[in-house]
Structures are given as C-alpha cells and as structure tokens.
ZAZA-192637 format. One record per residue (C-alpha): residue in one letter; x negated, y negated, z. Coordinates in pm, 1 decimal. Layout:
// ZAZA-192637
SITE code       xx       yy       zz
SITE    a        X        Y        Z
...
***
This chain:
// ZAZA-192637
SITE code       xx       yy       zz
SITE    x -23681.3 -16624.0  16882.0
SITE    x -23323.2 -16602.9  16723.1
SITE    x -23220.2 -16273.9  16668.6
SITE    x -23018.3 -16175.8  16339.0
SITE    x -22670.7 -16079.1  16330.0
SITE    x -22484.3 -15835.4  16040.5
SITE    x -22164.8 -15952.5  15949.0
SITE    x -21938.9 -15722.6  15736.3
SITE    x -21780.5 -15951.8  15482.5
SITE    x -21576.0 -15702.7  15276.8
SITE    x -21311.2 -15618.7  15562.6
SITE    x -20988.5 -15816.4  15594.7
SITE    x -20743.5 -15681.2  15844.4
SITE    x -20390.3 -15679.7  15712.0
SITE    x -20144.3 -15904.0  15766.9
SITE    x -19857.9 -15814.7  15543.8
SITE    x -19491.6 -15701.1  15616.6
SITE    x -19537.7 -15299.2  15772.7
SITE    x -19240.4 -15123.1  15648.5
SITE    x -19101.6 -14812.3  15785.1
SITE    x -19200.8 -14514.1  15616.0
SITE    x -18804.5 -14452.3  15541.4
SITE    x -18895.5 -14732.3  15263.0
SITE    x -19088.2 -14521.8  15076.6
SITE    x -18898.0 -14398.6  14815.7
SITE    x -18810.5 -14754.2  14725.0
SITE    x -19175.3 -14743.6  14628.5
SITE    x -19156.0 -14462.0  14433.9
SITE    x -18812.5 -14606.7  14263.3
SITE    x -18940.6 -14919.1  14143.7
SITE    x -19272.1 -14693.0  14000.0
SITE    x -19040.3 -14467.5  13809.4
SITE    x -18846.4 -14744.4  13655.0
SITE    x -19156.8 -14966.9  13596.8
SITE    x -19349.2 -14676.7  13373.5
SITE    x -19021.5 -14593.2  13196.5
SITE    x -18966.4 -14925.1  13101.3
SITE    x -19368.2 -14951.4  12999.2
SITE    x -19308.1 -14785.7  12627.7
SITE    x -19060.0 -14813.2  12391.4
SITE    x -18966.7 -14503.3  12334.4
SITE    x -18945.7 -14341.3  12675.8
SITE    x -18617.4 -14584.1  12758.4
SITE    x -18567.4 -14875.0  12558.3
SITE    x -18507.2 -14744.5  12290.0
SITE    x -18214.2 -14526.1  12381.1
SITE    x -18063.6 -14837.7  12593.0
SITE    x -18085.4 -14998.2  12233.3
SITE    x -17897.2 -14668.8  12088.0
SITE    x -17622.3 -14712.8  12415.4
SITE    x -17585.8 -15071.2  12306.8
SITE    x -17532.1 -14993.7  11932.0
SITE    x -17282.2 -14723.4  12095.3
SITE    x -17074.6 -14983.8  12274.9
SITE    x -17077.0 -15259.0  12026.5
SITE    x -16943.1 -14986.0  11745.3
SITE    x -16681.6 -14835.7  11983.6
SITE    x -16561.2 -15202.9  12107.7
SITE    x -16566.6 -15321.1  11760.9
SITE    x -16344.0 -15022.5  11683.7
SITE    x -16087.9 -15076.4  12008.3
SITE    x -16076.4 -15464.4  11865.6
SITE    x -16052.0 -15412.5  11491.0
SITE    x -15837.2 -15135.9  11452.3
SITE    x -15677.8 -15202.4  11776.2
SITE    x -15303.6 -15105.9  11625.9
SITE    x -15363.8 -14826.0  11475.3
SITE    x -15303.5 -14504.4  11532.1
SITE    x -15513.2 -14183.4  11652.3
SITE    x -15362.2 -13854.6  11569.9
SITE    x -15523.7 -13542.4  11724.7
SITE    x -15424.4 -13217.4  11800.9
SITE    x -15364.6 -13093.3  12157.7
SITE    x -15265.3 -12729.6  12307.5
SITE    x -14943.6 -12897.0  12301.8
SITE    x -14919.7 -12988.8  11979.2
SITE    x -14974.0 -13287.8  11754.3
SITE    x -14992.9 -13610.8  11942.1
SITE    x -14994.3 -13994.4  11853.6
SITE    x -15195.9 -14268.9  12063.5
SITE    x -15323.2 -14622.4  12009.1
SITE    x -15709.5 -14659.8  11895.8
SITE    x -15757.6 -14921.3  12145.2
SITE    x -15668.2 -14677.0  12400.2
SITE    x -15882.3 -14323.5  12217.4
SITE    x -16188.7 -14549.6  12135.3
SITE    x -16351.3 -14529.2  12502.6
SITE    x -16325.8 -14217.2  12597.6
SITE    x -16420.1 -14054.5  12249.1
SITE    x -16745.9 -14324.4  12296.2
SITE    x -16825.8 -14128.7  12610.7
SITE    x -16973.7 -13797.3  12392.3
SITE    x -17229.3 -14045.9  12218.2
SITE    x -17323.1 -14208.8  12571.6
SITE    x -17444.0 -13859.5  12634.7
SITE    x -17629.0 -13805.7  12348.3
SITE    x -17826.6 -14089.2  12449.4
SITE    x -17888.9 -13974.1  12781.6
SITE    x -17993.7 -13615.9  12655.4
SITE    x -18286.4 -13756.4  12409.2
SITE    x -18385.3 -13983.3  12719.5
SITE    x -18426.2 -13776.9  12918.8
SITE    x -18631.8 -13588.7  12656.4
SITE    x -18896.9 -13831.8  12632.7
SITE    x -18875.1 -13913.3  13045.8
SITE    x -18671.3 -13672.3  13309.2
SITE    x -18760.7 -13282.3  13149.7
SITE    x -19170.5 -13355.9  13224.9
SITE    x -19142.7 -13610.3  13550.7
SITE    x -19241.5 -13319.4  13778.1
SITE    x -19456.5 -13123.2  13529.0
SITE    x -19679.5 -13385.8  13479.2
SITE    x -19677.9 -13492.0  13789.9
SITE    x -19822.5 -13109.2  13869.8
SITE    x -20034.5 -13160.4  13571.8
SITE    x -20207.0 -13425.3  13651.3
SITE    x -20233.5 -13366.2  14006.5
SITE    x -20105.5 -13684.8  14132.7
SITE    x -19933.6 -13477.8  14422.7
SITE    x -20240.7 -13470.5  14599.1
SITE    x -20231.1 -13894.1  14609.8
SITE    x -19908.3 -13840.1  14709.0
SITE    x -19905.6 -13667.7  14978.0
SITE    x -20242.2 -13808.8  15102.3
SITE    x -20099.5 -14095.6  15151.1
SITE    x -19832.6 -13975.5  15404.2
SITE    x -19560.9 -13943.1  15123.0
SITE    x -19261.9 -13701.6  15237.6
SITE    x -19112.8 -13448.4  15018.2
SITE    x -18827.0 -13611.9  15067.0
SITE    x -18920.2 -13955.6  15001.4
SITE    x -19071.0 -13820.3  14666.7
SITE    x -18711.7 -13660.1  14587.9
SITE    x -18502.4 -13931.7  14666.4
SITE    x -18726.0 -14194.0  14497.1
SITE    x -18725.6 -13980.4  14184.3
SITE    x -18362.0 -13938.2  14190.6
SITE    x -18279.3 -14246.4  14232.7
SITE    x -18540.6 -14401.2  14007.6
SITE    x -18338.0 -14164.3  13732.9
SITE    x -18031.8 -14280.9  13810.7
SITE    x -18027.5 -14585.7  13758.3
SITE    x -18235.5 -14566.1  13392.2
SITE    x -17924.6 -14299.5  13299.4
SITE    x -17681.8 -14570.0  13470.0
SITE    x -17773.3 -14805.2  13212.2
SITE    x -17697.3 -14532.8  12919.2
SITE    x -17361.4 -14352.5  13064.0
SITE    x -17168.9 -14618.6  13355.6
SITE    x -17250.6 -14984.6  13193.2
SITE    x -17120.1 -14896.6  12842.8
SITE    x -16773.5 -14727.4  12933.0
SITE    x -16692.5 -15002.8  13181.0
SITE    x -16761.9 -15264.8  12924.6
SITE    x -16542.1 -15121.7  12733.3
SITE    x -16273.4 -15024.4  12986.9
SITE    x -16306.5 -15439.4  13065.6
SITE    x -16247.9 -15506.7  12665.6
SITE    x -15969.0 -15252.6  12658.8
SITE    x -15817.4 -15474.2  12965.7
SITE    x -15872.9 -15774.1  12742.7
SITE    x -15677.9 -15618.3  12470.4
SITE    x -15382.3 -15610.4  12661.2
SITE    x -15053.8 -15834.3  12599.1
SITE    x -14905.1 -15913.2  12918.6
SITE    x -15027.7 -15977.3  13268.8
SITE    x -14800.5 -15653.4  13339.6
SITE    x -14965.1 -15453.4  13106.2
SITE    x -15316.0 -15542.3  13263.5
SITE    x -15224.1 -15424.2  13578.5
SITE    x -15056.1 -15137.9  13440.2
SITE    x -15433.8 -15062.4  13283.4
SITE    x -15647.8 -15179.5  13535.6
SITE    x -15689.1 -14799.8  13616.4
SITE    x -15928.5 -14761.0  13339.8
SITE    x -16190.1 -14917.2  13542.6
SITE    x -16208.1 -14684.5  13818.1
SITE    x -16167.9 -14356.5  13526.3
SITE    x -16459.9 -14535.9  13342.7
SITE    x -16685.8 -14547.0  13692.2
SITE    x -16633.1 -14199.8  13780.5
SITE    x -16674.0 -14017.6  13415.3
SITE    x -17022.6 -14226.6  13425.0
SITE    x -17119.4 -14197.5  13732.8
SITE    x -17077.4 -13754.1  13666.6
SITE    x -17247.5 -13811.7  13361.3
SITE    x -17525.3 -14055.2  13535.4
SITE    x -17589.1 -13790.3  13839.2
SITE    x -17600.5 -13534.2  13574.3
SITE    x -17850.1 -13673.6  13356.3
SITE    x -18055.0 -13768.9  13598.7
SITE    x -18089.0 -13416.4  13800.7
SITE    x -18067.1 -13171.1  13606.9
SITE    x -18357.2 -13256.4  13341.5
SITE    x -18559.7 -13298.6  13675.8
SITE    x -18437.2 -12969.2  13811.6
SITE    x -18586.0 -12819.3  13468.9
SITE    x -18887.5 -13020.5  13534.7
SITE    x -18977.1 -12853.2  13831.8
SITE    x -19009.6 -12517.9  13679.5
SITE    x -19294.0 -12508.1  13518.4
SITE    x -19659.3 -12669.0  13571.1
SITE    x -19670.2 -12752.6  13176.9
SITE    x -19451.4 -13050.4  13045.4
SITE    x -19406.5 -12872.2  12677.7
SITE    x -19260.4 -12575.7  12906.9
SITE    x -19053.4 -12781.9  13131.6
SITE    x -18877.2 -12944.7  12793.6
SITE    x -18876.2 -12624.2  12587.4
SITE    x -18666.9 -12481.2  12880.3
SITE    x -18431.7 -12793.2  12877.9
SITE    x -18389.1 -12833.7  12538.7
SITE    x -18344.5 -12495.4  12528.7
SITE    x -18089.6 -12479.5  12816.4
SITE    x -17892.9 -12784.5  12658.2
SITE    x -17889.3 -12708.7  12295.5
SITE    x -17874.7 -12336.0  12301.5
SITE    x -17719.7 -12248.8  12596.1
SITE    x -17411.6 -12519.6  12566.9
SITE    x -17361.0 -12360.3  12231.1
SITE    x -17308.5 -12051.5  12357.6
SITE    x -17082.3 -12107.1  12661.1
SITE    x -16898.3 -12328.9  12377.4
SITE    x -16837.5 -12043.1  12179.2
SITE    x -16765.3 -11731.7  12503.2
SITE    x -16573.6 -11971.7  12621.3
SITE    x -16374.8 -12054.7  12266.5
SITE    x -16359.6 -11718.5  12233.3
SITE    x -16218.3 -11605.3  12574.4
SITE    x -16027.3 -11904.4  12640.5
SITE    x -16195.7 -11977.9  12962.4
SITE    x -16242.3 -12346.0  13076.0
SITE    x -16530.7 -12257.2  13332.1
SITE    x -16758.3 -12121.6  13072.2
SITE    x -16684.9 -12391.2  12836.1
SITE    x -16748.8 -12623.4  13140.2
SITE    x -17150.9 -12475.6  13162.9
SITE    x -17241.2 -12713.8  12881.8
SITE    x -17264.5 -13036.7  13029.2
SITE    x -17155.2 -13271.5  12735.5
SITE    x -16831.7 -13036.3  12754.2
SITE    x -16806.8 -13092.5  13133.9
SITE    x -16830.5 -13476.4  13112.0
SITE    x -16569.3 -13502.8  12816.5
SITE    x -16301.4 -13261.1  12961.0
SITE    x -16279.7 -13482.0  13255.5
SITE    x -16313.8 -13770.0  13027.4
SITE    x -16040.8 -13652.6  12847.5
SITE    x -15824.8 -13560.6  13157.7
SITE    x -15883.1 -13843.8  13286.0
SITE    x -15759.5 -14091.2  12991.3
SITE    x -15508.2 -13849.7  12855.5
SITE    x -15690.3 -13786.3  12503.3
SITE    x -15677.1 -13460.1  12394.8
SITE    x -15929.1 -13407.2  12128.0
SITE    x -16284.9 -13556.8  12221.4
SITE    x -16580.0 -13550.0  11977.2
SITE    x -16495.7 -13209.2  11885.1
SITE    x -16554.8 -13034.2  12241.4
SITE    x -16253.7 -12769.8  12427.2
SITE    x -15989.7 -12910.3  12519.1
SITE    x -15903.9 -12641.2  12767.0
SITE    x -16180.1 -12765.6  13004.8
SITE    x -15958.3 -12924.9  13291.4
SITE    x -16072.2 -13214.8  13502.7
SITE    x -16155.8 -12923.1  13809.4
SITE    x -16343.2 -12737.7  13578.3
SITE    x -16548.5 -13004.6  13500.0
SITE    x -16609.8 -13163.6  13851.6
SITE    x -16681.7 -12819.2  13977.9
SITE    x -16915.3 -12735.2  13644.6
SITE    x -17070.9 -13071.8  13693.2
SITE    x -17145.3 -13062.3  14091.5
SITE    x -17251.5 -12740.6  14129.0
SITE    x -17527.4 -12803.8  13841.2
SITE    x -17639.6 -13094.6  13996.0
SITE    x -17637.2 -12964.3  14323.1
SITE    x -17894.0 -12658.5  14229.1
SITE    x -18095.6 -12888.3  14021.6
SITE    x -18193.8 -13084.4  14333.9
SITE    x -18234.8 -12808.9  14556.2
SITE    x -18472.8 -12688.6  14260.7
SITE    x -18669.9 -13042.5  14279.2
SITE    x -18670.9 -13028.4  14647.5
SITE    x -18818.4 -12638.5  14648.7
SITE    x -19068.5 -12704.6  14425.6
SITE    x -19219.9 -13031.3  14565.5
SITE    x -19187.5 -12902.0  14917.1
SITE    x -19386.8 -12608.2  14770.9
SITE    x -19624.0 -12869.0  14648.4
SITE    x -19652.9 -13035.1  14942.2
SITE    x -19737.5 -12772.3  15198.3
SITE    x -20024.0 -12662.3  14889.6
SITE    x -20150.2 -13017.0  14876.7
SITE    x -20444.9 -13211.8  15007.4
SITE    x -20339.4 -13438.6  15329.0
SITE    x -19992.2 -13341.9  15341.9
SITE    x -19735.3 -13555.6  15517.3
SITE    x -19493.2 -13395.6  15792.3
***
C-alpha cells in the first residue's frame, strides 16, 4: 500500500543577488524618486518651470548678449555685460522652483509617512534610521538637483560658448565650478530643510503650514531686520537671500532679483550650512524617535 506524500508547492527558496543591508537606502532612493516622478504636479511640472527658466535666461545671455546691465551696488553705480548678469540673476527663479516643489513633495515626506504609518513596514523590515535618512536625503537631492545645479551649469556652458577667443574661454572657464557650488548650496538646501520641517509635526497640512510659513514669512522678516540694521547674518536667515548673496559674490553682480546686497559669500555659506545641518539632525531625531516607538524595529 503506497503511502501519500504532501508537497508544499507555494515555496521557492531565493536565489537572487543578497545585498548588504548598507544598500538600503538605495532602495529607499529610487522609491522616493519613482513616486515623485508618478504625478505631474509633485515634480514634473516644476522641472518644466526650471526648463522654461533656462531657456528664457539663455535666450537672454544670447540675444542681448552686448548689452549692458546697470545696477546699483554699495559702491555705487556699476556697468556689466548681460551675457555675463543673465546667470546668476536666473539663479533667484531656480529657487522659486525648488520652493513650490518642495511644496507639493519635501514639507509632508515625513508627515505622511507618520500619517500613514508606513514606519512600522519600515522598520519591520530591518530598515535603519539611518538608511531611512540617507535614502530620503538623497532621494531629495537629486529631484532639487534637477531644478537648482543642471540649469546654472547649462548656462555657465552657453556663457563659455559666448566667448570670442580661446583666451577668453579659459579666462571664463571659472564659471563652471561658481555655477556647481551656488547649486549644489541651493540643492542641499532644498532638499533638507523642507524635510527638517517635515519632521515636526504628525499632520502634512501642519508640516507645510510651518514651512510655508517659515519661508514666506519668516524670510520677509529677516529681509527687512536685517535691511533695517544693516546686518548680513540676519538677511542671510532667508534662504533665497543666502543662495543669491553667494551667487552674487561669487559672479561679481551686485544687484540680484531684488535681494541685500550686503549678504557676503561667508554669510551665506555659514546661513546656508548651519540650516541644513539642524534640519537633518531634526529628520534624524524624529525618525530615530519613530523607530525606537515602532513595531519590529531594526538596530
């Protein structure tokens, strides 16, 4: 008499690659880009506004490339070629783009993420705090890379094309360098410190009240102290300031979409590090917090 035998046909043992759990944030990078780039109007539509930027401002340097810019400095009047003002007066409107970005993605990553309790599947599955930070962060930056670093160094390549001489290209070819670091502040800026003000509050229309609040109202009024008092590191609080003072430093334009031009380039590396600095310790608080309150927490 045979006897039966029970065969479980729904297991598979895996085969796949095993990656070290150092990997993991990569996971959680390609995620974050992936359901930014899902809708319309949580990212493409502001890398459509950054292109419209940088085709208006390189249509400017070429067009008008002879003419001439006069602003007003603390030093008086001064005289400069449009081909060499158009960049970094683009940079203010690269940051516009970034703010209502980060709007519709970075100011709620972290509240919703609370909200919806999805730090429990997180951290079930062996995810570190730190894997969840970093993946995050770097998920953000390179969405706000897109908006504030490709633009000016398109143009700062244009602005090379512009120029007569082989001399005069190599006499410019510092532009590139200016262009990478003024995007990569504004990029690192972007990116943290909407995500710092995510990780506030447990409601998303909290988390972007406070930002938009912080942003609008509060760089108005270290605009105005610090127009007032004549004080570059209040000025250098609101972050649009910050970026375009060492913009402007940087290139040598003194009047930039309106902002101080008293903010020096320390001023706003300082302004700029420190925020981003206490934005991530913010992020990493808060999901650490999370983490140690969660269900099958990783160590």
């Amino acid at each position: 008499m045979s006897q039966g035998a029970i065969h479980d046909l729904g297991y598979q043992r895996y085969t796949g690659a095993r990656r070290d759990a150092g990997t993991r944030w990569r996971v959680i990078m390609r995620h974050q880009i992936a359901m930014a780039w899902k809708t319309w109007w949580r990212f493409k539509a502001w890398v459509g506004m950054a292109m419209l930027i940088a085709f208006i401002a390189g249509a400017v340097m070429y067009i008008m490339s002879n003419r001439m810019f006069h602003g007003m400095g603390r030093m008086g009047d001064a005289v400069l070629l449009i081909r060499d003002v158009a960049l970094p007066q683009s940079i203010a409107w690269f940051c516009r783009a970034a703010f209502i970005c980060s709007l519709t993605l970075n100011a709620t990553i972290i509240a919703g993420d609370v909200q919806s309790g999805a730090f429990t599947f997180y951290f079930a599955r062996s995810t570190r705090p730190r894997d969840y930070v970093i993946g995050k962060l770097a998920g953000l930056g390179v969405l706000m890379a897109i908006l504030t670093l490709v633009g000016p160094l398109l143009l700062a390549g244009l602005r090379l094309g512009l120029c007569e001489s082989l001399s005069d290209v190599i006499d410019h070819l510092v532009l590139l360098p200016k262009a990478a670091l003024v995007g990569a502040l504004a990029t690192c800026a972007y990116a943290a410190v909407p995500l710092g003000f995510s990780a506030l509050a447990d409601s998303r229309r909290t988390a972007l009240a406070l930002w938009a609040a912080y942003y609008l109202v509060g760089g108005t009024i270290a605009i105005m102290i610090g127009g007032i008092s004549h004080t570059g590191w209040i000025a250098a609080l609101d972050l649009p300031s910050a970026v375009e003072g060492v913009a402007g430093k940087l290139f040598d334009v003194p009047v930039l979409g309106g902002r101080l031009t008293h903010v020096t380039l320390t001023q706003g590396i300082v302004s700029l590090a420190v925020q981003i600095v206490v934005a991530i310790a913010i992020v990493a608080s808060s999901v650490g917090k999370a983490q140690k309150s969660g269900v099958g927490g990783a160590t």
